[in-house]
C-alpha positions as a Python dict, from the first residue, in 0.01 Angstrom:
ca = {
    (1, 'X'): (0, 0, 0),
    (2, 'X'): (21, 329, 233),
    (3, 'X'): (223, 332, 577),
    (4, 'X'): (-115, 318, 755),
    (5, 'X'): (-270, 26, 534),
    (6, 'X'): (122, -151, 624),
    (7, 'X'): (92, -116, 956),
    (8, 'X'): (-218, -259, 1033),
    (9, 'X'): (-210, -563, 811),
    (10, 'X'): (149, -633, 1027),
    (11, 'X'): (-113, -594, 1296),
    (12, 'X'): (-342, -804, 1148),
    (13, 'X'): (-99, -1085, 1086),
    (14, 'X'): (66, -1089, 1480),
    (15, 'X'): (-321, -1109, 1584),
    (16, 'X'): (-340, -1410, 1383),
    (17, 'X'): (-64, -1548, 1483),
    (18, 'X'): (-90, -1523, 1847),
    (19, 'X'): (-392, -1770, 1779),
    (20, 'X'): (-140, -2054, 1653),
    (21, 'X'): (54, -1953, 1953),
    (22, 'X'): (-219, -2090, 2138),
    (23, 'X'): (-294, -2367, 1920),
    (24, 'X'): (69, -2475, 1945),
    (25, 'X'): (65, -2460, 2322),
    (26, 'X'): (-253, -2677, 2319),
    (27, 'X'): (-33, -2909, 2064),
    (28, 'X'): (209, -2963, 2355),
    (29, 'X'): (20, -2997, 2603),
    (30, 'X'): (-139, -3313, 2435),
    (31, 'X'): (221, -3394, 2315),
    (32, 'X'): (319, -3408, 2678),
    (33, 'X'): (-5, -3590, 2828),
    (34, 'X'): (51, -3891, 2508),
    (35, 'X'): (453, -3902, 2617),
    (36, 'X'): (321, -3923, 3005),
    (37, 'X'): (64, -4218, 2938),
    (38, 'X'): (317, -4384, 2722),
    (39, 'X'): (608, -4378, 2946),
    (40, 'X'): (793, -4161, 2676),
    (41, 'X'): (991, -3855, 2763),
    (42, 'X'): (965, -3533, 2593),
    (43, 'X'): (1313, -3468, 2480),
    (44, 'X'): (1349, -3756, 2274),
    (45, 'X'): (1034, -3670, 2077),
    (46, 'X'): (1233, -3599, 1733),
    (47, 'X'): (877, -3443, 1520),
    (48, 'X'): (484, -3384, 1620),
    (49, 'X'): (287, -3505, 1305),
    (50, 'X'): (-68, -3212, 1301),
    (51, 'X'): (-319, -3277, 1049),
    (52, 'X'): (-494, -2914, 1001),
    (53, 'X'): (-850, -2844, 838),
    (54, 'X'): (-865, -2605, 535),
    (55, 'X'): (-1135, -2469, 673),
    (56, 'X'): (-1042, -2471, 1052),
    (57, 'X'): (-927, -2107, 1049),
    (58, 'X'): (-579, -2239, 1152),
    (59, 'X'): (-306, -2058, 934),
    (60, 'X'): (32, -2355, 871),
    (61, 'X'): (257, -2115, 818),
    (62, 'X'): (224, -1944, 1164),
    (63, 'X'): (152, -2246, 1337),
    (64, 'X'): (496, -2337, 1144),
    (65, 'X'): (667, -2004, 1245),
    (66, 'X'): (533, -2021, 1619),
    (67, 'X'): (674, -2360, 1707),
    (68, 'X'): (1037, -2300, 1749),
    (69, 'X'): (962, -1999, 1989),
    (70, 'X'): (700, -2195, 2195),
    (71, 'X'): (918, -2513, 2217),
    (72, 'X'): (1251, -2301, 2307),
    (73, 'X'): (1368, -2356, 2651),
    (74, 'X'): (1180, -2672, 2683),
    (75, 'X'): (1262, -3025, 2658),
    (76, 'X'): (1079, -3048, 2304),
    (77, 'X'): (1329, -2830, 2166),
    (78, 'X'): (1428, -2951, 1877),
    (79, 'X'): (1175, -3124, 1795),
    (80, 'X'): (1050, -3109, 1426),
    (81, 'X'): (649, -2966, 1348),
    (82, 'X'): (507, -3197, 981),
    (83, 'X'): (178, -3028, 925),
    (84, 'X'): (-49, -3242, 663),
    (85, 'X'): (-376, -3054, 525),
    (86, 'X'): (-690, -3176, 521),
    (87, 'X'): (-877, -3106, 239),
    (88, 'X'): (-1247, -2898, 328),
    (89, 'X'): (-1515, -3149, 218),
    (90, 'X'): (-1908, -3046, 190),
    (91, 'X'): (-2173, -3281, 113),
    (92, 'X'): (-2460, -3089, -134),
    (93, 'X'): (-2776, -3039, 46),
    (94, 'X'): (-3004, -3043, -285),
    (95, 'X'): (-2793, -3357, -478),
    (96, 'X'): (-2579, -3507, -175),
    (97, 'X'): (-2245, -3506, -335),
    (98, 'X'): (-1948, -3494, -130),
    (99, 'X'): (-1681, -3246, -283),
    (100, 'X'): (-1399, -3043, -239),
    (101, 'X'): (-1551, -2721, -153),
    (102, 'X'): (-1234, -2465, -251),
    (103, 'X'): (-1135, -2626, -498),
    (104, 'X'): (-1509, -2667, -686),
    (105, 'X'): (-1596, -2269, -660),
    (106, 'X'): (-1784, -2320, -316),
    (107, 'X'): (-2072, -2450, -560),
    (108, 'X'): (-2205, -2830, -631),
    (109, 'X'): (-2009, -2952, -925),
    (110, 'X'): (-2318, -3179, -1024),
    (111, 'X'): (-2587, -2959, -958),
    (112, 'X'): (-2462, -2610, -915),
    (113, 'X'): (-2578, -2549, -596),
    (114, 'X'): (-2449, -2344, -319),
    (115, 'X'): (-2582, -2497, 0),
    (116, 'X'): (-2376, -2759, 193),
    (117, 'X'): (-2303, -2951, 463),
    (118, 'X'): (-1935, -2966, 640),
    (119, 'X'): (-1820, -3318, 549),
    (120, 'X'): (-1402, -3237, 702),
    (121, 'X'): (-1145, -3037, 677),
    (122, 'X'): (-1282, -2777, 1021),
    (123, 'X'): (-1033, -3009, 1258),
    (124, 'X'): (-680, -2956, 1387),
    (125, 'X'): (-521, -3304, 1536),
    (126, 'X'): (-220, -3400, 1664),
    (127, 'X'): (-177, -3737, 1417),
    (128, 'X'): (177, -3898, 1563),
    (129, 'X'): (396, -3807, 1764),
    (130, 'X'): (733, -3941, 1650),
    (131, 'X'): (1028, -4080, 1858),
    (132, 'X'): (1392, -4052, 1842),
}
């Protein structure tokens, strides 16, 4: 890869990351609204549990790198991000079979066909939130 090719895909990758920045902010803010309702405070949440869509343009491994930064400072530091993935499910539009749509080619594994439906695996949710 040339210097110029380098530099922009490091360019490329703090873009994308500065979108889990965002979506870990979000993750707090719901983190903190769930503690509030539930008479739970912040710094004794030990992990946040985040179930993430294969196909919900969210990238783990930022999301994973931009947690300790974002939580820093505050009174969720410390506290552990478990990130479970969520499979991207289609349904067929010709056959109506419900597949895994990476891991079957992005093709109907009964029928062959391309076209499909979004069954899951588009969402990002915060599943627990886990106390010390």
């Amino acid at each position: 890869m040339d210097k110029l090719a380098a530099r922009c895909a490091r360019k490329l990758a703090g873009a994308l990351a500065m979108h889990e920045l965002g979506v870990v902010i979000e993750i707090q803010k719901r983190v903190a609204e769930a503690a509030a309702e539930n008479g739970i405070e912040l710094r004794d949440v030990a992990a946040v549990v985040v179930e993430i869509g294969e196909a919900s343009c969210v990238v783990p491994r930022y999301l994973q790198n931009c947690w300790p930064a974002a939580t820093d400072g505050t009174e969720m530091a410390g506290a552990e991000l478990k990130i479970e993935l969520i499979k991207a499910e289609v349904r067929c539009n010709a056959c109506g079979r419900v597949y895994e749509y990476l891991a079957c080619g992005r093709r109907c594994p009964d029928c062959g066909a391309p076209e499909c439906r979004m069954v899951r695996g588009q969402e990002t949710n915060v599943k627990e939130i886990l106390v010390r």
